[in-house]
C-alpha positions in Angstrom: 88.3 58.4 89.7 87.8 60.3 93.1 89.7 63.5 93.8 93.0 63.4 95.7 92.2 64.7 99.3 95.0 67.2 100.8 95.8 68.0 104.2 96.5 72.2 103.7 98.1 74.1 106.9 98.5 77.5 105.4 100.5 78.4 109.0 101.5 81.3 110.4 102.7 85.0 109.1 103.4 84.9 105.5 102.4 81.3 105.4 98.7 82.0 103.9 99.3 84.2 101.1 102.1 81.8 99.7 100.1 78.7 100.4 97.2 80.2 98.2 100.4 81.1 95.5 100.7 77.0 95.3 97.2 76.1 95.6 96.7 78.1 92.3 99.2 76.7 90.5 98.1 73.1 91.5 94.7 74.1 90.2 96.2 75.9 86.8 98.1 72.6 86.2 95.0 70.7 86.4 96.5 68.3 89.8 92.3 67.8 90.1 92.8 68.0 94.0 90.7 68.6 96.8 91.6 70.3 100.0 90.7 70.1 103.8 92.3 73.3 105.9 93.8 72.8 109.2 95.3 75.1 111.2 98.7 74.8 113.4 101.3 77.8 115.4 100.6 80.7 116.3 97.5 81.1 114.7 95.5 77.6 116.0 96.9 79.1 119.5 95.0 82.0 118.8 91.8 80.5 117.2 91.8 77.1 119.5 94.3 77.7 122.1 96.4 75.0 121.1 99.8 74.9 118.9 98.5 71.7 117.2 94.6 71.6 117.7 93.6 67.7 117.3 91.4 68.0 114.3 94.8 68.8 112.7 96.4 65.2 113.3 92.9 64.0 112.5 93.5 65.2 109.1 96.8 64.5 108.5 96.0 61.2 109.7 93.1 60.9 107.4 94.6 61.9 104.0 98.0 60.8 104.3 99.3 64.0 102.7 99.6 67.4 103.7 100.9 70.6 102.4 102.2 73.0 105.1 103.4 76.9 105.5 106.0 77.8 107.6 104.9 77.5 111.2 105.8 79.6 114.6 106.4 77.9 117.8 106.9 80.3 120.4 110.2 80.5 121.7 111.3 80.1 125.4 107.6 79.4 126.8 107.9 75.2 127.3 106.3 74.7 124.0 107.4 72.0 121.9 108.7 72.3 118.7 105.5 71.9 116.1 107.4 70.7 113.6 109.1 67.8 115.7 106.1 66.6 117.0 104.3 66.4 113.5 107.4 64.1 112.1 107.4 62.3 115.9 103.6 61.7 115.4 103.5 60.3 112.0 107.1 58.7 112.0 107.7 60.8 109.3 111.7 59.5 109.3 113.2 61.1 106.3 113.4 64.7 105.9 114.3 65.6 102.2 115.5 68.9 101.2 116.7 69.2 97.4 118.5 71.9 96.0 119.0 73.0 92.7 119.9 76.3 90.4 117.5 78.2 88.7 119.0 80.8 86.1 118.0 84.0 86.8 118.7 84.4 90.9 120.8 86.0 93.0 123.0 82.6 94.0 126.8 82.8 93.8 127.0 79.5 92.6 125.7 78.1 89.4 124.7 74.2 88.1 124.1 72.9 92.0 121.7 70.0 92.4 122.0 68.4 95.6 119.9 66.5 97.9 120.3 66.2 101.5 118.6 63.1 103.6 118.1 63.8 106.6 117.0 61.4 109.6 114.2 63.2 111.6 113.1 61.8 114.3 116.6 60.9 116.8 119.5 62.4 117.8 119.7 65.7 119.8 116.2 66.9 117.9 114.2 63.9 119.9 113.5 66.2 122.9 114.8 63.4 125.3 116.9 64.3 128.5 116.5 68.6 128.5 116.8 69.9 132.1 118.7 72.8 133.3 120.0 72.2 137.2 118.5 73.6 139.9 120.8 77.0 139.8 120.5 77.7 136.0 124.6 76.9 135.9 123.9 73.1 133.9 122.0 72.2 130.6 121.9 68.7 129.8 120.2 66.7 126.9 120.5 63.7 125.3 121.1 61.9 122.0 120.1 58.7 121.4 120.9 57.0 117.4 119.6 53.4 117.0 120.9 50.9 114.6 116.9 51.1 113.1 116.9 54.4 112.5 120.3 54.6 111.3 119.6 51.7 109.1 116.2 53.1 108.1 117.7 56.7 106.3 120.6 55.5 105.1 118.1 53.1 103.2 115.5 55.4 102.2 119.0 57.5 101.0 120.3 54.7 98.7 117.0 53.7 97.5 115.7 57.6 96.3 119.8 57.8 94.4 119.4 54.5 92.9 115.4 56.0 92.1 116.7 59.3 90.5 119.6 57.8 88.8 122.5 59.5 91.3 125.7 58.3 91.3 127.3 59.1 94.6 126.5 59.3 98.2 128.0 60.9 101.3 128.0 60.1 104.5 128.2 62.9 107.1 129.5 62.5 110.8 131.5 63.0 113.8 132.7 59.5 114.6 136.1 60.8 114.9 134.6 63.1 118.2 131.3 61.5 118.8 132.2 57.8 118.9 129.0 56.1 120.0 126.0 58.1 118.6 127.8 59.1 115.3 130.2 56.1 115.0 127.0 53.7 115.2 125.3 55.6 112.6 128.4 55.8 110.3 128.8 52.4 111.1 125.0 51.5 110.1 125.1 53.1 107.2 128.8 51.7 106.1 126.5 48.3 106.2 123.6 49.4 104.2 126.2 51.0 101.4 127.6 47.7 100.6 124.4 47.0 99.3 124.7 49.1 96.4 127.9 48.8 94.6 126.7 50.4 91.5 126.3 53.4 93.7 130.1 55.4 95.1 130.1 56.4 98.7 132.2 58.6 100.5 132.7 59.2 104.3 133.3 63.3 105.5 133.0 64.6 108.6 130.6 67.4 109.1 132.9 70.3 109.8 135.0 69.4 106.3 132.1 68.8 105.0 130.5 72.6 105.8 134.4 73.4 104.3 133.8 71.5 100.8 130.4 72.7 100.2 131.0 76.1 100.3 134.5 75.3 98.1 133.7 72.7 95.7 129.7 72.3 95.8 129.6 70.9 92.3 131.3 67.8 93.8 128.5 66.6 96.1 125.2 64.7 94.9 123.5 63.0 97.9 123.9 63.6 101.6 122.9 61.4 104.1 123.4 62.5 108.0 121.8 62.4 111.1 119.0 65.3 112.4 121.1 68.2 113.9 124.1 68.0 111.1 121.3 67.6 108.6 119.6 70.7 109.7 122.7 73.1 109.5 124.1 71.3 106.6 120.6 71.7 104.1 120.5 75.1 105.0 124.0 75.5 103.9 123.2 74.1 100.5 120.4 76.5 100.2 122.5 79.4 100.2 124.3 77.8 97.7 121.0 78.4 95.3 119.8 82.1 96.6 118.5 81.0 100.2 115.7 79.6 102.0 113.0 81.5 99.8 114.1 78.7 97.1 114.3 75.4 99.1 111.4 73.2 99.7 111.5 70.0 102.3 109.7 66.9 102.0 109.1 64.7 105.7 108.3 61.3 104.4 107.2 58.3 106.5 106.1 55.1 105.8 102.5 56.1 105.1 102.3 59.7 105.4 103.9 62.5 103.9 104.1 66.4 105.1 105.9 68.9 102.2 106.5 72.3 103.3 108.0 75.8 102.7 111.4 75.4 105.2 111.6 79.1 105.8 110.3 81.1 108.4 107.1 82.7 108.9 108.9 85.7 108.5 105.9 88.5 109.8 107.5 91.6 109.3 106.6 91.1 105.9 103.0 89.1 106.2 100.2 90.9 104.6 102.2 92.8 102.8 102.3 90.8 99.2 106.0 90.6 99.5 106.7 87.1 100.3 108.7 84.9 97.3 106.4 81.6 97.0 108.5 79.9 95.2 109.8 77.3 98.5 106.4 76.0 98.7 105.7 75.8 95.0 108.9 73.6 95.2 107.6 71.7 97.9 104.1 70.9 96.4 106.5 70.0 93.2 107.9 67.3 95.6 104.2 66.3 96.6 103.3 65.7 93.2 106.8 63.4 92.7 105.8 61.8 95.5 102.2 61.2 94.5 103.8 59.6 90.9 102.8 62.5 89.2 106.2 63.5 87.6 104.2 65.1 84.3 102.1 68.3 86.3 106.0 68.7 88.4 107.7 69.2 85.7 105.2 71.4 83.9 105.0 73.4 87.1 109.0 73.4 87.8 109.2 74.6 84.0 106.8 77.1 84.5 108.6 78.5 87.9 112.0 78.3 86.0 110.7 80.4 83.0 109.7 83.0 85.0 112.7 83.4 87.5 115.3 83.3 84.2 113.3 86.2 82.8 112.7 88.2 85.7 109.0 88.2 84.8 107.2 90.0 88.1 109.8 88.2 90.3 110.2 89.5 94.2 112.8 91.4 95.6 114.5 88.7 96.9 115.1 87.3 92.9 116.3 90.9 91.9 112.9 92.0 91.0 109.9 94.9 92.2 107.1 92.5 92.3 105.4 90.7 95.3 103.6 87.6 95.6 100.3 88.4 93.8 102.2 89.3 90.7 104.5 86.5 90.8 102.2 83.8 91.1 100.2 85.8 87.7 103.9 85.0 86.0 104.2 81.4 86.6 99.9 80.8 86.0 100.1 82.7 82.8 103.0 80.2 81.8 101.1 77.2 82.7 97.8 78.3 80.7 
């Protein structure tokens, strides 16, 4: 059989060193994949003059699946957000961002698996309607929610719990403030949830729900909520598990996928084989789900697991001394 093609954006700062930290272990595990590198931020600005050079979206468009680093768009000079335009450009409408506990971190919380769904491509992320008046003293921009997309996530939400066995769902909004964009999404996805009784569903409003996380995490299983509440709420969750360095993020269309470290590019630290890889080892773990190859995940997850609950070479971040080179040396020797 011919080898999987991947799309590979190592991006920007730190980006590079932990993309090659993944790419190892997909090798080690024996994924048998090929790769094509593209670059994007900061660093195809400086090679191409571009944020998002056109060869990239060739690619993306070309093998359906890429694997990206943290990207920097730079902030407060017009430029559009790089990471809203890829998801705009491939309709990539669901943004998934699990978390779970690993023994062996620095989280205050223990036994947390949560998943929050997250539409991506509407609400006040859509770009639509900025402008600041004439004398700098108005901002406006708009949201916009339509009964498709709200129908489309809240879908995609009910289908991956009923996939993975969940047993309850939550629906996040502001209907009580926000009547028309969020009360036509909770409305929308009030529909879709009567079409899966085995499933529970619950209704909380996103300011209770910030409230509940942070008291009572253990109680939540899937969230489904629009893009800005999604945004805020996922990176709550990830504290819950030690931070960002141990989220990944999965942007998953109807025939293209983009999985990606959701931290920054973080480069006060790039070059300096500090970085934790373990977000974007997470994220190529949700390529390889994705890709129906649930065997090399878990052999990788297992591997990553092992070597965080021992504090084998782990980075500063995880309690450890180590940096990236050494950490990555942990989790190949564990999958050899």
């Amino acid at each position: 059989m011919p080898k999987r093609t991947i799309t590979v954006i190592p991006g920007d700062g730190i980006g590079p060193s932990i993309i090659d930290s993944a790419l190892k272990i997909l090798d080690k595990a024996g994924c048998g994949f090929e790769y094509e590198f593209a670059d994007a931020g900061l660093t195809a600005l400086e090679k191409h003059g571009e944020l998002l050079p056109q060869r990239t979206l060739d690619l993306i468009e070309k093998n359906r699946i890429a694997l990206k680093g943290p990207l920097t768009t730079p902030v407060g000079e017009g430029f559009t957000s790089i990471n809203v335009s890829l998801r705009k450009t491939f309709s990539l409408y669901a943004n998934v961002r699990p978390v779970n506990s690993f023994k062996g971190t620095q989280a205050r919380y223990k036994n947390i698996d949560i998943i929050t769904v997250r539409e991506n491509t509407e609400g006040m992320y859509s770009g639509l309607g900025q402008k600041v008046s004439d004398d700098g003293q108005t901002a406006e921009a708009t949201s916009i929610i339509t009964r498709q997309g709200a129908e489309q996530i809240t879908t995609f939400a009910y289908e991956l719990a009923r996939k993975e066995n969940r047993k309850k769902i939550t629906i996040v909004h502001k209907a009580n403030i926000m009547k028309s964009t969020s009360g036509l999404f909770l409305k929308v996805a009030r529909e879709v949830s009567q079409r899966y009784p085995d499933i529970t569903t619950e209704e909380m409003i996103v300011d209770a729900t910030c409230m509940k996380l942070v008291m009572n995490p253990e109680n939540f299983d899937v969230i489904v909520t629009t893009n800005l509440f999604g945004d805020i709420l996922s990176d709550l969750c990830a504290g819950l598990v030690g931070g960002l360095g141990m989220a990944p993020g999965a942007n998953i269309g109807r025939d293209a996928a983009i999985f990606e470290a959701v931290h920054g590019s973080a480069p006060d630290i790039a070059g300096k084989n500090l970085a934790n890889p373990t977000s974007v080892i997470l994220a190529s773990i949700q390529m390889l789900e994705y890709l129906g190859m649930s065997d090399k995940a878990e052999m990788i997850r297992n591997a990553v697991s092992a070597v965080i609950e021992e504090g084998d070479r782990t980075t500063r971040d995880l309690g450890g001394t180590h940096g990236t080179t050494d950490f990555t040396q942990a989790v190949l020797e564990r999958l050899g």
